[in-house]
C-alpha positions in Angstrom: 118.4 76.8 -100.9 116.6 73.8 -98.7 118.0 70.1 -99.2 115.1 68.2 -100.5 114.2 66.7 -96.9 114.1 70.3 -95.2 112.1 71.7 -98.2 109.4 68.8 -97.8 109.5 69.6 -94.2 108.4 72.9 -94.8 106.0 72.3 -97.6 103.9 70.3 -94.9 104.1 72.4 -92.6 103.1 75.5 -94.7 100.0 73.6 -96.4 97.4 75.6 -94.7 98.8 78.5 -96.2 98.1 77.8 -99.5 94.6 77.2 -98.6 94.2 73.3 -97.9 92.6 72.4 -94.9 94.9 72.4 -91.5 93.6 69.2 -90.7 96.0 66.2 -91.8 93.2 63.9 -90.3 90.0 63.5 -88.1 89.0 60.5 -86.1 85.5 60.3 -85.1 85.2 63.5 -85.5 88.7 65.3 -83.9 91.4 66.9 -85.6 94.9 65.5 -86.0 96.1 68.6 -86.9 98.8 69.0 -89.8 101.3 70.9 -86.6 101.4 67.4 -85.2 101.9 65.5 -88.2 104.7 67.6 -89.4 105.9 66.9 -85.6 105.7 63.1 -86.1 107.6 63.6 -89.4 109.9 65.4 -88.6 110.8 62.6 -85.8 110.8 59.6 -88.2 113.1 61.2 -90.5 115.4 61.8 -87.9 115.7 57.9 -86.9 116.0 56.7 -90.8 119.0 59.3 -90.6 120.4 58.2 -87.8 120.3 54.7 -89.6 121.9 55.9 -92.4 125.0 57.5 -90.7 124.8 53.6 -89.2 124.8 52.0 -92.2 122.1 50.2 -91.5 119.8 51.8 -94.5 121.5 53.9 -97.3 118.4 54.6 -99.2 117.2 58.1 -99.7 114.1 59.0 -97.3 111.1 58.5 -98.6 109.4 61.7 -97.3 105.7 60.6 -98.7 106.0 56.8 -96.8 106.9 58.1 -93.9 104.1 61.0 -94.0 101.5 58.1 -94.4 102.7 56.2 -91.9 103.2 58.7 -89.5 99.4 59.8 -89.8 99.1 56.4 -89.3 100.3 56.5 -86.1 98.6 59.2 -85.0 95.6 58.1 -85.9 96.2 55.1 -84.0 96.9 57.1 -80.5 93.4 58.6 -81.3 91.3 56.4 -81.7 93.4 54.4 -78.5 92.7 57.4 -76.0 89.5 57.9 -77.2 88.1 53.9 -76.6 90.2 54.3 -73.0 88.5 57.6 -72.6 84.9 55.7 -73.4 85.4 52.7 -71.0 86.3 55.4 -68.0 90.0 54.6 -68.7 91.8 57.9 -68.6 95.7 59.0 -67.9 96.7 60.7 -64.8 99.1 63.4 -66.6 101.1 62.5 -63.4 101.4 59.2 -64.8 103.1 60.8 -68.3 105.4 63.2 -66.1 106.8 60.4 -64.7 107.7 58.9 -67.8 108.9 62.0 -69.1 111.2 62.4 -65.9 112.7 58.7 -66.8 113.6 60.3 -69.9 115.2 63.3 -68.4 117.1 61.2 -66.0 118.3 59.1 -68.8 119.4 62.4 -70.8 121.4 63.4 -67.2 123.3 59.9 -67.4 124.7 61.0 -71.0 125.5 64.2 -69.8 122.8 65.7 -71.8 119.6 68.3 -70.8 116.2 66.7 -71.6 115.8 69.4 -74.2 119.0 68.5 -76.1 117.6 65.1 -76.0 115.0 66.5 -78.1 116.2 68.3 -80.9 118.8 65.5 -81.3 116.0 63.2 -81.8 114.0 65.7 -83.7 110.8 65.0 -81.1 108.9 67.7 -79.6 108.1 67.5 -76.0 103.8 67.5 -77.1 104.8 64.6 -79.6 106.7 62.8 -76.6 103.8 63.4 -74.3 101.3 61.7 -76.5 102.8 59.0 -77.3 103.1 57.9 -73.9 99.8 58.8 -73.1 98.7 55.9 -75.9 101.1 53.6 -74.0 99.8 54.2 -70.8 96.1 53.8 -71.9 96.9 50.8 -73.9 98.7 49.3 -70.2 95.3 50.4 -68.3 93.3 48.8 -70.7 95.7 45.6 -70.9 95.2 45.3 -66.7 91.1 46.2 -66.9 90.9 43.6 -69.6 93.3 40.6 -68.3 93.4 41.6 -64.4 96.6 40.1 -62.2 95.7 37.0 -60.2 96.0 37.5 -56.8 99.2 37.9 -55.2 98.5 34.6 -53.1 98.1 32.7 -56.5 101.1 33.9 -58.0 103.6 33.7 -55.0 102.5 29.5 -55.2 105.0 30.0 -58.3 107.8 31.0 -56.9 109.4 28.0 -56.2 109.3 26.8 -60.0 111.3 30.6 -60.8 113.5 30.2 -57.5 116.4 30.7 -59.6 115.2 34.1 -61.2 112.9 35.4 -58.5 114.5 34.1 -54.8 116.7 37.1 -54.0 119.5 35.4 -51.5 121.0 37.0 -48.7 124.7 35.8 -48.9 127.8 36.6 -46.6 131.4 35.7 -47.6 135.1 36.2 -47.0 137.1 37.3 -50.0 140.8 36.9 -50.2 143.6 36.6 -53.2 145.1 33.4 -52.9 143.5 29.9 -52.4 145.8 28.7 -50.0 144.5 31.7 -47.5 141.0 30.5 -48.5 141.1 27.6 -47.2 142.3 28.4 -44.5 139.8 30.8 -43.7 137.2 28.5 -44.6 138.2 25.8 -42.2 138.4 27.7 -39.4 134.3 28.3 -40.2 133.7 24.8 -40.4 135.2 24.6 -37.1 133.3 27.4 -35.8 134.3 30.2 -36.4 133.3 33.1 -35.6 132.1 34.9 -39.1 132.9 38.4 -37.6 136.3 37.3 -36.3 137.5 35.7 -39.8 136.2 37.7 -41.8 137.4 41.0 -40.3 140.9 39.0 -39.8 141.4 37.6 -43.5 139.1 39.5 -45.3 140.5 41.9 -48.3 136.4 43.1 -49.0 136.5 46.6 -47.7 132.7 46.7 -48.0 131.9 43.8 -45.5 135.0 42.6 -43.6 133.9 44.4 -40.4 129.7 43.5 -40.7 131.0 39.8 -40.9 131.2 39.2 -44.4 127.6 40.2 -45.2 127.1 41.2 -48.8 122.7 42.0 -47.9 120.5 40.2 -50.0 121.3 39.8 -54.0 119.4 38.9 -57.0 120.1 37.3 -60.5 122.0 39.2 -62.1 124.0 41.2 -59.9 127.4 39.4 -59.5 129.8 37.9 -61.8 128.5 34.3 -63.1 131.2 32.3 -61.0 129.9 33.8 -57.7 126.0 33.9 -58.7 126.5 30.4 -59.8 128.1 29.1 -56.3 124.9 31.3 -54.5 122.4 29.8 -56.3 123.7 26.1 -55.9 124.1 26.7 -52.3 120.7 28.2 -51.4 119.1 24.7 -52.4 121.6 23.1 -50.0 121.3 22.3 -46.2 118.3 24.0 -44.3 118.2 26.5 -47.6 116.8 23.5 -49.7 113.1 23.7 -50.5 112.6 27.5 -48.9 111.8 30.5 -51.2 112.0 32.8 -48.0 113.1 32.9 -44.3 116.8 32.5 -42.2 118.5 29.7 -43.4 122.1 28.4 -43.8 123.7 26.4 -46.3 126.7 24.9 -46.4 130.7 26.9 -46.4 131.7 26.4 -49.8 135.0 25.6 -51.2 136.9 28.2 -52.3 135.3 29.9 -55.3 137.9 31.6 -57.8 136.8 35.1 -59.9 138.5 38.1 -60.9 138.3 39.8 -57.6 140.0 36.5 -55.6 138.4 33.7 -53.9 135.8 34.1 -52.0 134.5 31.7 -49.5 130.6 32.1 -49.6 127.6 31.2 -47.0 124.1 31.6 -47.7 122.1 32.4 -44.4 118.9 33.7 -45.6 115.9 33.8 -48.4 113.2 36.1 -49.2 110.7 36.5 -52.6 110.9 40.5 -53.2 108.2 43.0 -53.5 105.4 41.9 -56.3 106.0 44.2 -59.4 104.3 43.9 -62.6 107.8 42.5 -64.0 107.8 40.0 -61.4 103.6 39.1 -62.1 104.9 38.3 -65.4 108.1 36.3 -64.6 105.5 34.2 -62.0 102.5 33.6 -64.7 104.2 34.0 -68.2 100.3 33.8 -69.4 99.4 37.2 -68.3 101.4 38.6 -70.7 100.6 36.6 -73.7 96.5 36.9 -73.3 96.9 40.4 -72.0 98.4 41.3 -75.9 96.1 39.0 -76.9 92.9 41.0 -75.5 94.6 44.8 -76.1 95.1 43.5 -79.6 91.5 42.9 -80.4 90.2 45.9 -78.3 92.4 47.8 -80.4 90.9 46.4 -83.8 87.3 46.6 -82.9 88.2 50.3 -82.3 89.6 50.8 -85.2 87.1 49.3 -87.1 84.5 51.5 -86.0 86.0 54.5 -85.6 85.1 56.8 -88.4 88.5 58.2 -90.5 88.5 61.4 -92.4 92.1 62.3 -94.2 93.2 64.8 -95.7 93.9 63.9 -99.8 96.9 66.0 -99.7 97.8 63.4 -97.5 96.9 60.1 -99.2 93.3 58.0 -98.5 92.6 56.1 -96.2 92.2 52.1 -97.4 89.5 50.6 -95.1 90.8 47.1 -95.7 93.9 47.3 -94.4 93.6 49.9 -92.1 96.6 52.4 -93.6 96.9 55.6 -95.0 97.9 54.6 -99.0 99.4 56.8 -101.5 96.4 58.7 -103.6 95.8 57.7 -107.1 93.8 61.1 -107.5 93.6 64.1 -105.8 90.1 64.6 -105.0 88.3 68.1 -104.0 87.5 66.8 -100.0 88.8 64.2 -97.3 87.2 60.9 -97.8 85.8 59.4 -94.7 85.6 55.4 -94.5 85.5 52.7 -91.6 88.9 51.1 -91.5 89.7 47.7 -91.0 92.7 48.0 -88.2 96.0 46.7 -88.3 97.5 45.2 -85.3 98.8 47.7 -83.3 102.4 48.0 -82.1 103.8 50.2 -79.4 102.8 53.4 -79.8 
């Protein structure tokens, strides 16, 4: 005997068999076929179990709901690849395997294969595939719709984000008790050769004998007491007012944190490579009107794409845009023109 999730499970999956169409859905005219749905369903019920062994949701799944809205979403990824497809936006499968390698890579890093990955999550790889070929498309058609401003407009920004953009190239000597501190540090006020005391007092394996040099560091990547002192210091002396190029700051007083003290210089500044994280860090804007704009491509789409579902399946409520629960069962699909909901991430 089936528990009642399993047996619903295999009741989609064997529809065709008792002689109702193998199509869960069409959108202007292509088959989502019921394979793919059972696919989609099979990976939502996973996740509402894995939030009841949580405790986050102790309901029973509710295997009809999540059928509806999984057509749902694969309707969606439809009619998203299909608008790219029409506006000569299309995914470089390249562009999915290396998503699909993040996710191995991730897997490795639990000590798990990529394929264990799967079945824990109850996704198939095809599944996997598609839905990041609707994210990608949805990206393209973000960037053709709201493109970046120049890199020269952006990088006048940087000095208002010097705190989370600057990377800082910093050098310091670290020892465990203030009283050594200071002494280290006043014999760089007076001086010093960084090499010399830093290789004499320094307890900081990695840098005592390239004078103390810890490279260049962003936000984010040392413990608050330290990144605090760095940041404070690169607007200080010849560092004040520069978002890149050599510069020094003042020795600081000793700075205490779980590793010792650590007298710190900063000697340098520089804005890194441009990413589409850091386009968004230096116009905030890009973001919100790029939403904006894949949020109504995305509903004029889905207004005028043409739905067909399969009644075993539920219809298809052109007002809201959803697959709803049938009241009957009627002999064929029903095709309408939705109105579309907004879209989330695929």
């Amino acid at each position: 005997m089936l528990p009642a999730v399993g047996l619903a499970i295999v009741l989609l999956a064997a529809g065709c068999s008792r002689g109702d169409n193998n199509q869960a859905a069409t959108v202007n005219g292509t088959s989502v076929p019921v394979s793919q749905l059972t696919d989609m369903v099979k990976a939502q019920l996973a996740a509402a179990q894995s939030q009841q062994q949580q405790g986050q949701d102790q309901s029973a799944p509710d295997i009809e709901g999540l059928t509806r809205s999984s057509l749902e979403g694969l309707i969606q990824f439809q009619v998203i690849l299909e608008g790219a497809a029409k506006e000569g936006v299309t995914v470089d499968e390249g562009q999915v395997d290396a998503r699909i390698q993040q996710v191995k890579d991730q897997a490795a890093a639990q000590g798990m294969k990529y394929e264990d990955l799967l079945s824990q999550n109850n996704i198939s790889d095809a599944l996997l595939r598609e839905q990041f070929r609707a994210q990608i498309a949805l990206t393209l058609i973000g960037n053709r719709l709201i493109p970046n401003p120049s890199d020269a407009v952006l990088l006048k920004n940087v000095a208002k984000h010097k705190t989370d953009v600057i990377q800082i190239h910093v050098r310091h000597v670290l020892v465990k008790d203030q009283a050594t501190a200071q002494k280290a540090r006043q014999q760089l006020v007076s001086g010093g050769d960084w090499s010399a005391v830093a290789k004499q007092y320094s307890t900081d394996p990695g840098t005592k004998d390239h004078g103390g040099d810890l490279g260049f560091e962003s936000k984010g990547q040392t413990v608050a007491d330290f990144e605090k002192a760095v940041f404070s210091l690169a607007d200080q002396g010849n560092c004040k007012g520069k978002t890149s190029g050599n510069c020094s700051s003042p020795i600081s007083s000793p700075v205490h944190t779980q590793f010792g003290y650590h007298v710190i210089q900063v000697i340098g500044l520089r804005v890194p490579p441009l990413t589409d994280d850091l386009r968004n860090q230096l116009d905030p804007s890009i973001k919100q009107r790029r939403d904006a704009a894949v949020e109504q491509w995305f509903n004029d789409h889905l207004k005028q794409a043409k739905v067909s579902v399969n009644p075993r399946f539920g219809r298809w409520d052109s007002s809201s845009g959803k697959v709803l629960d049938r009241t009957t069962a009627p002999a064929s699909p029903t095709t309408t023109t939705p109105a579309a909901p907004v879209p989330g991430q695929p």
